[in-house]
C-alpha positions in Angstrom: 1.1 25.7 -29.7 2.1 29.0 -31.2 5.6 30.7 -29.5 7.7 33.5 -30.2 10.6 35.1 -28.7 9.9 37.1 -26.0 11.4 38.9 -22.8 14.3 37.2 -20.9 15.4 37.2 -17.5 17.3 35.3 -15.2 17.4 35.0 -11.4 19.0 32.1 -8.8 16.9 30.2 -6.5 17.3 30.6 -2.6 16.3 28.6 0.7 17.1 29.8 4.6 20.1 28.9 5.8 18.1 27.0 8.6 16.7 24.2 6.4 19.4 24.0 3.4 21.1 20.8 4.8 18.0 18.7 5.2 17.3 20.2 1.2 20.7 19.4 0.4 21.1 15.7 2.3 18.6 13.1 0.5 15.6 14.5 2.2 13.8 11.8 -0.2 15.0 8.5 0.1 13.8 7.0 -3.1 13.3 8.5 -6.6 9.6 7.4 -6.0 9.6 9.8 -3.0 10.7 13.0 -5.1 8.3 12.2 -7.8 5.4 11.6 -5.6 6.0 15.3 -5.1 5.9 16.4 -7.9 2.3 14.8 -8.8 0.9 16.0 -5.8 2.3 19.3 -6.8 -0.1 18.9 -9.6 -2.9 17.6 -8.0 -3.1 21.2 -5.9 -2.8 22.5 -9.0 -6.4 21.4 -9.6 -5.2 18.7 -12.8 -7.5 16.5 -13.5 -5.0 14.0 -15.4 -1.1 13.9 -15.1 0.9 11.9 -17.2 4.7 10.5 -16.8 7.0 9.1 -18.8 10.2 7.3 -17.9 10.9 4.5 -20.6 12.3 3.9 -22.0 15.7 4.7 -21.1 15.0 7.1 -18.3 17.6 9.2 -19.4 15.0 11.8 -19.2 11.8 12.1 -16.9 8.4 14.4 -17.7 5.6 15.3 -16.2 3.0 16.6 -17.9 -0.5 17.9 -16.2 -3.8 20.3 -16.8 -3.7 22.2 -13.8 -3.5 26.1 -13.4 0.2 26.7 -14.5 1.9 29.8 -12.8 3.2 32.9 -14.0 6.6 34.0 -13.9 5.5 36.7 -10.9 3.9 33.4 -8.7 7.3 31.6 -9.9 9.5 34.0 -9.0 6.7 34.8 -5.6 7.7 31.4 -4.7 11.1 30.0 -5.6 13.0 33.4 -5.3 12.7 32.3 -1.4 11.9 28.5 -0.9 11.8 28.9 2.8 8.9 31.5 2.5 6.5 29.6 1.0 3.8 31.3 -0.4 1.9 28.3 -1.2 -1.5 28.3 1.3 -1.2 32.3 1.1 -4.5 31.8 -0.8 -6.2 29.7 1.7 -6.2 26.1 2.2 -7.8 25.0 -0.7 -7.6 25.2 -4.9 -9.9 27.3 -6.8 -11.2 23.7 -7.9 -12.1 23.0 -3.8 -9.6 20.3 -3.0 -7.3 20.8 -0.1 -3.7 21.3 -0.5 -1.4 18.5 0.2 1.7 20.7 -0.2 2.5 23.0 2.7 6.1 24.2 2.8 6.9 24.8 -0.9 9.5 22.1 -1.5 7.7 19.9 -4.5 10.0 21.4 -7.2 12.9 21.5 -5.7 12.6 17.5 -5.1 13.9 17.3 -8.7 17.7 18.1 -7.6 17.5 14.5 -6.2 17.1 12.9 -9.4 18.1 15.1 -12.3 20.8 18.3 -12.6 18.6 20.4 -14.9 15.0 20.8 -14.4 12.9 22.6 -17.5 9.8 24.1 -16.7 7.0 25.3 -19.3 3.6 26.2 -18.3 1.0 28.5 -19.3 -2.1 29.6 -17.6 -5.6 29.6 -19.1 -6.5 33.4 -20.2 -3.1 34.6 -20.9 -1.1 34.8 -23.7 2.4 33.9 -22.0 4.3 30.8 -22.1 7.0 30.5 -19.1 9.8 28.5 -19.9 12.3 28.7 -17.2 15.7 26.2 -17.0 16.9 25.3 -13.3 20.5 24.2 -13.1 21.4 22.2 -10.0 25.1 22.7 -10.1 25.3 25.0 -7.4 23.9 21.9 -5.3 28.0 20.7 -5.9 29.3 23.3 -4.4 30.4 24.1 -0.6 27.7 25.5 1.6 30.4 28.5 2.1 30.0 29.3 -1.4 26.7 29.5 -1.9 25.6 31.4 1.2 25.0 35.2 0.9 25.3 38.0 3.6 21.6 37.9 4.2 21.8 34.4 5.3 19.9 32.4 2.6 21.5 30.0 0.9 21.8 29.6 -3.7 19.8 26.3 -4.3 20.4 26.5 -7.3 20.2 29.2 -10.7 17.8 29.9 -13.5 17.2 31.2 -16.6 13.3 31.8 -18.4 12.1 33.7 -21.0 8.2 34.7 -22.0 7.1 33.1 -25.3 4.1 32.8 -27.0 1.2 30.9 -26.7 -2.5 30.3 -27.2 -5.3 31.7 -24.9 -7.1 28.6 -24.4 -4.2 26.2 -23.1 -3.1 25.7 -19.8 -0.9 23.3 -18.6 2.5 22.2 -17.0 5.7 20.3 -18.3 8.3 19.2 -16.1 11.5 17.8 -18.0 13.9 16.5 -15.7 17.1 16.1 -17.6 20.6 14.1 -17.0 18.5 11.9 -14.6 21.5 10.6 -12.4 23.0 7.1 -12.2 21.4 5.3 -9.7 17.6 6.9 -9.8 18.7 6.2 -14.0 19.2 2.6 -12.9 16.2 2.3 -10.5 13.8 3.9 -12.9 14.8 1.9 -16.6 15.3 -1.6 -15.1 12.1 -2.9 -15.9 12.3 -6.2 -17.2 10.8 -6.6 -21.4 11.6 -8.3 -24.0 14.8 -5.7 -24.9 16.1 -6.6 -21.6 16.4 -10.2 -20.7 18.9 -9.5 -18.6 16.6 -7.9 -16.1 15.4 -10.4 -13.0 11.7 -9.7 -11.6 8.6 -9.1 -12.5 7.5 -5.9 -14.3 4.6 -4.3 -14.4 5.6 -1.7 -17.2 2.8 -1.5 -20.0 0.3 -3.3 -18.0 -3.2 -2.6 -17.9 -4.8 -1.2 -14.8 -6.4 -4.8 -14.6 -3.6 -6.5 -15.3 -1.4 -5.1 -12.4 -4.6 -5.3 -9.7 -4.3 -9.3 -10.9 -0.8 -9.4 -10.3 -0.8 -7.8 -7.0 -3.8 -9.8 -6.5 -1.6 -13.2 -7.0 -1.0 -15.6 -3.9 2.5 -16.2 -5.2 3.1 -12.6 -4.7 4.5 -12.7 -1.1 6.2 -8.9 -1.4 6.9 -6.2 -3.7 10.6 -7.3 -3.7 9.4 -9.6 -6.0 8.8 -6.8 -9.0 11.9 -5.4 -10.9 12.6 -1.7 -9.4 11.1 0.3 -12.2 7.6 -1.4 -10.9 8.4 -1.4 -7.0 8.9 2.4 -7.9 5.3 2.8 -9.9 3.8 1.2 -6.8 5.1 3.1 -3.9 4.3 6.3 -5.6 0.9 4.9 -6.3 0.1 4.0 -2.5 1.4 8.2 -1.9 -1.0 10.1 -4.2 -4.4 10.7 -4.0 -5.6 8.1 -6.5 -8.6 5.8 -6.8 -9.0 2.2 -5.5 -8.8 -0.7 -7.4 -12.0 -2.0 -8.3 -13.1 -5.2 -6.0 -9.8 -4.1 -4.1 -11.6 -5.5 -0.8 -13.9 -8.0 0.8 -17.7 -7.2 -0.7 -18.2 -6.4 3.2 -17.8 -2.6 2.8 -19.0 -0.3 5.2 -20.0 3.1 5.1 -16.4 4.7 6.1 -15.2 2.3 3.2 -17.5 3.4 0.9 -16.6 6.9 1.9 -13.2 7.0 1.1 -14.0 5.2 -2.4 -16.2 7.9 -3.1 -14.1 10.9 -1.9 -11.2 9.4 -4.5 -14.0 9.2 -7.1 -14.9 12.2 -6.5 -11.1 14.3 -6.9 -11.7 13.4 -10.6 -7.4 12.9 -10.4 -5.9 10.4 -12.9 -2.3 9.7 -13.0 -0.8 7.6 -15.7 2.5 6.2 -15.2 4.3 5.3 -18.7 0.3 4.8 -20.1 -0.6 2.5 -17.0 -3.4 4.5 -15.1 -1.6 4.3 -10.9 -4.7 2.9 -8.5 -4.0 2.4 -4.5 -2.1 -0.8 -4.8 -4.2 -2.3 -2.0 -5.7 -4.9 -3.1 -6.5 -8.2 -1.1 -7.4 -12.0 -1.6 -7.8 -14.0 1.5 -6.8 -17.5 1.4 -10.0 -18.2 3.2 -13.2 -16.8 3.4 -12.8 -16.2 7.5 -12.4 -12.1 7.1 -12.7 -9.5 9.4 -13.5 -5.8 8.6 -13.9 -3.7 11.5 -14.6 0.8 11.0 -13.8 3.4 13.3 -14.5 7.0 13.6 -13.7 8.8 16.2 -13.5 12.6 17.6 -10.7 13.3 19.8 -9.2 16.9 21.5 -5.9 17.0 19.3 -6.9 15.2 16.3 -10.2 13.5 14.3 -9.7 10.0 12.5 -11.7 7.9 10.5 -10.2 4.0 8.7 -11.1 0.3 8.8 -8.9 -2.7 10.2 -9.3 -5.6 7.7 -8.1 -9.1 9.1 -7.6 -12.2 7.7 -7.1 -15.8 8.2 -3.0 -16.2 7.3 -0.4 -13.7 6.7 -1.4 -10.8 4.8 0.5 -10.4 1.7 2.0 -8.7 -0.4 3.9 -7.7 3.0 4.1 -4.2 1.9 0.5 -3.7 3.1 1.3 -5.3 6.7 0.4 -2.6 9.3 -0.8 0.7 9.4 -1.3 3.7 6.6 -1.9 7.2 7.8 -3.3 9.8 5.2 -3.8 13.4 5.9 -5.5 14.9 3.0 -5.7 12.0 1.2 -1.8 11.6 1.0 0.0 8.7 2.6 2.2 9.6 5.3 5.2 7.4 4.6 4.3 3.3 4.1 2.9 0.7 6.0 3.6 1.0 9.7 4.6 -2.7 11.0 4.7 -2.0 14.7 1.2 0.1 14.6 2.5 3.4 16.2 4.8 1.6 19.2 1.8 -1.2 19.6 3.6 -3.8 22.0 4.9 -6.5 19.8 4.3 -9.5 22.1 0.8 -8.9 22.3 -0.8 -11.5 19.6 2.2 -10.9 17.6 0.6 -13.8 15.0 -2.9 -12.1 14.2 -0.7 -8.6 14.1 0.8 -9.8 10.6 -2.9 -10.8 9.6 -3.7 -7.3 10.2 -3.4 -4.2 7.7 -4.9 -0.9 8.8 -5.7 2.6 6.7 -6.4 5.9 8.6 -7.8 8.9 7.0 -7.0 11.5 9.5 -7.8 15.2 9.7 -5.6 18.7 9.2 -4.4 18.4 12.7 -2.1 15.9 12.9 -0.4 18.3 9.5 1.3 19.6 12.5 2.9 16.8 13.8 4.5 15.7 10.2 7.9 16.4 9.9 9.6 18.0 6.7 10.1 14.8 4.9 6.0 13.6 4.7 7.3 10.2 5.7 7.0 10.5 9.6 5.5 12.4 12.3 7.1 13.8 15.6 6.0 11.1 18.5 6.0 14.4 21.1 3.2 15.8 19.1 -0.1 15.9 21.0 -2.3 14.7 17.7 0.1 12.0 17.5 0.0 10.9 21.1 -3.9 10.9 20.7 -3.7 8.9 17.8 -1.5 6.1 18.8 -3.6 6.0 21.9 -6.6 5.4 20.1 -5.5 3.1 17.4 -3.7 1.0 20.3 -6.9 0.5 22.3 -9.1 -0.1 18.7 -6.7 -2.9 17.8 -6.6 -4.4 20.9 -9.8 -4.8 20.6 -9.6 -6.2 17.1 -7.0 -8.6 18.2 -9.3 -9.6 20.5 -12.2 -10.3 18.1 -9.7 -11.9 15.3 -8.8 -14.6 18.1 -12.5 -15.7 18.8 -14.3 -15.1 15.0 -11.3 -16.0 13.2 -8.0 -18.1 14.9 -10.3 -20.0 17.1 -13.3 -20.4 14.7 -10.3 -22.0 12.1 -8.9 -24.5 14.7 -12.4 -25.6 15.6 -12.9 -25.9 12.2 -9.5 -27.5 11.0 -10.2 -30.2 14.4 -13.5 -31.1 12.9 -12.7 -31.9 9.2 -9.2 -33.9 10.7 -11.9 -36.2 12.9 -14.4 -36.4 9.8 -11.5 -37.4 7.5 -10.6 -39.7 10.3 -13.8 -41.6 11.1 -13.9 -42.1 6.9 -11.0 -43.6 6.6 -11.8 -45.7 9.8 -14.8 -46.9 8.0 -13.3 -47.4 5.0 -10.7 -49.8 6.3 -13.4 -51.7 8.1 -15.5 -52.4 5.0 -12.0 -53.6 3.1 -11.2 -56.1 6.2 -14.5 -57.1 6.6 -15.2 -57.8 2.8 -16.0 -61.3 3.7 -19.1 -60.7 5.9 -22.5 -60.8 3.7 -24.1 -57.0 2.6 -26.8 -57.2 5.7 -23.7 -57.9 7.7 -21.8 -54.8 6.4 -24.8 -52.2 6.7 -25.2 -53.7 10.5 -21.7 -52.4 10.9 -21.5 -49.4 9.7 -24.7 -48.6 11.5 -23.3 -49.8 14.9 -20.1 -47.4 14.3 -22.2 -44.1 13.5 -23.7 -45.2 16.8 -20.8 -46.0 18.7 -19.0 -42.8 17.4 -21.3 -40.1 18.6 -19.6 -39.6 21.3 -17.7 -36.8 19.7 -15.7 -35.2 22.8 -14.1 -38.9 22.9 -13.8 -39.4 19.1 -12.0 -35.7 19.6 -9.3 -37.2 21.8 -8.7 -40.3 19.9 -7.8 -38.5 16.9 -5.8 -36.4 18.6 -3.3 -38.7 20.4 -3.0 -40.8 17.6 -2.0 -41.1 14.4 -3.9 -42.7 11.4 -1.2 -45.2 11.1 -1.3 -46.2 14.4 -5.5 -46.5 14.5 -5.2 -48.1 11.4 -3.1 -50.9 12.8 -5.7 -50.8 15.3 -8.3 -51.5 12.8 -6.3 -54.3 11.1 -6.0 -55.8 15.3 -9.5 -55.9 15.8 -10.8 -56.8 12.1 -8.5 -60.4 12.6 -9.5 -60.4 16.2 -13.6 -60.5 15.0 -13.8 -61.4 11.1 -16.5 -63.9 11.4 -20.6 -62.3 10.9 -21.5 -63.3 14.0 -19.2 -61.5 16.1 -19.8 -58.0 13.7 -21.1 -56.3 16.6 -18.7 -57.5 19.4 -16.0 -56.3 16.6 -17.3 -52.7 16.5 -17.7 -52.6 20.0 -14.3 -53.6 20.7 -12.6 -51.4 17.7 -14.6 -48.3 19.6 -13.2 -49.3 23.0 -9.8 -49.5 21.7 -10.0 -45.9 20.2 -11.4 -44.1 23.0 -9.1 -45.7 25.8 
């Protein structure tokens, strides 16, 4: 890449008065919720692959990505005002066709939660001009007083660029967050390797994609707590962006709405790679038995349009992470896992709810009910009152059909392999107390107890009020009571009567 010196200038960076304090007051809880940002910002800016790099001290952060770039008049267009966003003044989708996931203008300006400088250098294809602009976040210290101006906006924060030179044919942008801050520092470096012993946890750092879809495949895994915070970090911004599926993420019974969403993450052609680990969905599940249920919907309302799958399984789903409900809107999560399922009563089948995870792709219209922060929506909103409405009556529903295909079908199934085991061991202990009676003698009786015993409903209820000590003893009663050959059938007969009584 071929620079030179060029033009300067310099300029501060400005939001409305009206929104500075939420900019200003940890709008993003995490450091995984400010870079999450920051990727999606290139992802409307049509890349195709994006690649981050923490490690492996994190005392730097950067972002690199193929998309479109921006000029210093669409920087200046946009970050001169923050409030004013100018970023859907082109329509609602990139020249490349995919639909913007940003709305208000705020991915950059997610940095000041992490870092206190932010670098930017980016270049777009066809031009000659290499923006390099520096954004200090010092102004972020001061009083509110102080950095308001008569007009009513409010300094976020200044800058300095300059135009340099570069080749015709690149395009691209760098993001270097510098003097990353003490906790996000700490959060972001602490995976465990062979440099830090000290650290507790599992790490997925320098895994392959394979590798971490087996670990978060792992039974043992019961939550993401479990992983050291560099990786819980990789993960939650994984589940936020618009990346691929795992592969064999699910049950092989995939419907068409399944298969549609694989296909439309296919189909984005968006790679993210996280310290050289490619980021997949990290939904993956295992049942511990094969009693699944996967159950589509698509449905058409007045306020709002959905389309997802409830997949249920026999036990707990874990990791617990993916207990609940996901909303995307534009193929971005809306927050994390929703627990409660939108308000759903929490005494209704409150077991087969935590063997219940649900995903919901819905449309543009419920944008409107999301608040500033992307992680929740306002409950007033009519989309969001539709939604919960419908996804309340569809899980009842599924509750409904986990209890009979699924709970039920296992007891029935758990009842009859306790009573199989059981009439074994019966048998077994009669051949060992009988071992004195001839061959012939032993054949007669264990054809006289398959017939005695096919009286299942009564065999049911013998096993179940008693233990296998206890008709064991039985069996010891009864085999003293009628050792001799000639009294074989008299002794099955009674041994049957005492069971069933």
């Amino acid at each position: 890449m071929a620079v030179q010196n060029g033009t300067e200038f310099e300029g501060q960076v400005t939001v409305a008065s009206r929104i500075v304090d939420t900019l200003s007051s940890g709008l993003y809880h995490a450091p995984s919720a400010c870079l999450k940002e920051l990727i999606n910002n290139s992802y409307d800016a049509d890349a195709k692959t994006v690649r981050v790099y923490v490690k492996p001290d994190a005392d730097r952060i950067v972002i690199e990505d193929d998309g479109v770039g921006f000029s210093r008049k669409e920087f200046q267009s946009h970050f001169d005002r923050v409030s004013e966003s100018h970023k859907r003044d082109s329509g609602q989708t990139t020249s490349g066709g995919r639909k913007k996931i940003g709305k208000i203008g705020i991915g950059f300006i997610a940095s000041n939660e992490l870092c206190e400088t932010l670098e930017i250098y980016t270049t777009k294809k066809g031009s000659s001009d290499l923006l390099c602009i520096v954004m200090n976040f010092d102004e972020m210290k001061k009083p509110i007083e102080q950095r308001r101006s008569k007009d009513g906006t409010v300094v976020k924060a200044d800058y300095t660029g300059r135009i340099e030179k570069a080749e015709k044919d690149e395009q691209y942008t760098q993001l270097h967050l510098l003097r990353v801050r003490g906790e996000a520092r700490n959060i972001l470096a602490s995976a465990r390797s062979a440099a830090n012993p000290e650290k507790q946890g599992l790490t997925l750092y320098g895994l392959l994609t394979s590798d971490v879809r087996d670990a978060l495949a792992d039974p043992k895994l019961k939550s993401w707590q479990q992983f050291d915070l560099y990786s819980k970090t990789m993960l939650e911004i994984a589940l936020n962006i618009p990346v691929q599926y795992h592969e064999d993420w699910l049950t092989k019974k995939r419907g068409k709405q399944i298969q549609k969403f694989e296909k439309w993450c296919e189909t984005t052609r968006f790679s993210v790679f996280y310290d050289n680990t490619e980021l997949r969905k990290p939904v993956v599940f295992r049942p511990p038995t094969d009693r699944v249920l996967v159950e589509e919907f698509d449905f058409k309302g007045k306020a709002v349009s959905a389309s997802g799958y409830f997949y249920v399984q026999h036990g707990t789903i874990t990791p617990r992470e993916l207990q609940g409900l996901l909303i995307r809107i534009r193929g971005a999560a809306v927050g994390d896992y929703d627990p409660s399922f939108l308000g759903f009563s929490a005494t209704e089948a409150s077991l087969l709810q935590r063997w219940v995870s649900c995903e919901v792709w819905a449309d543009d219209k419920l944008e409107d009910a999301m608040n500033i922060d992307r992680r929740t929506l306002r409950e007033v909103h009519p989309a969001y009152v539709e939604l919960r409405s419908v996804i309340h009556k569809r899980l009842r529903a599924v509750l409904k059909a986990a209890r009979s295909k699924i709970y039920e079908a296992g007891s029935t199934e758990k009842k009859e392999t306790r009573t199989k085991n059981a009439e074994a061991s019966l048998k077994q202990a009669i051949v060992e107390h009988v071992s004195q009676i001839s061959p012939s003698t032993e054949k007669t009786v264990a054809k006289m107890w398959d017939e005695l015993s096919k009286d299942k409903g009564a065999m049911v209820r013998a096993m179940k009020s008693r233990s296998i000590p206890e008709i064991y003893q039985i069996v010891v009663e009864v085999a003293e009571e009628t050792l001799s050959a000639s009294d074989a059938r008299k002794f099955i007969r009674k041994l049957t009567e005492k069971l069933i009584d």
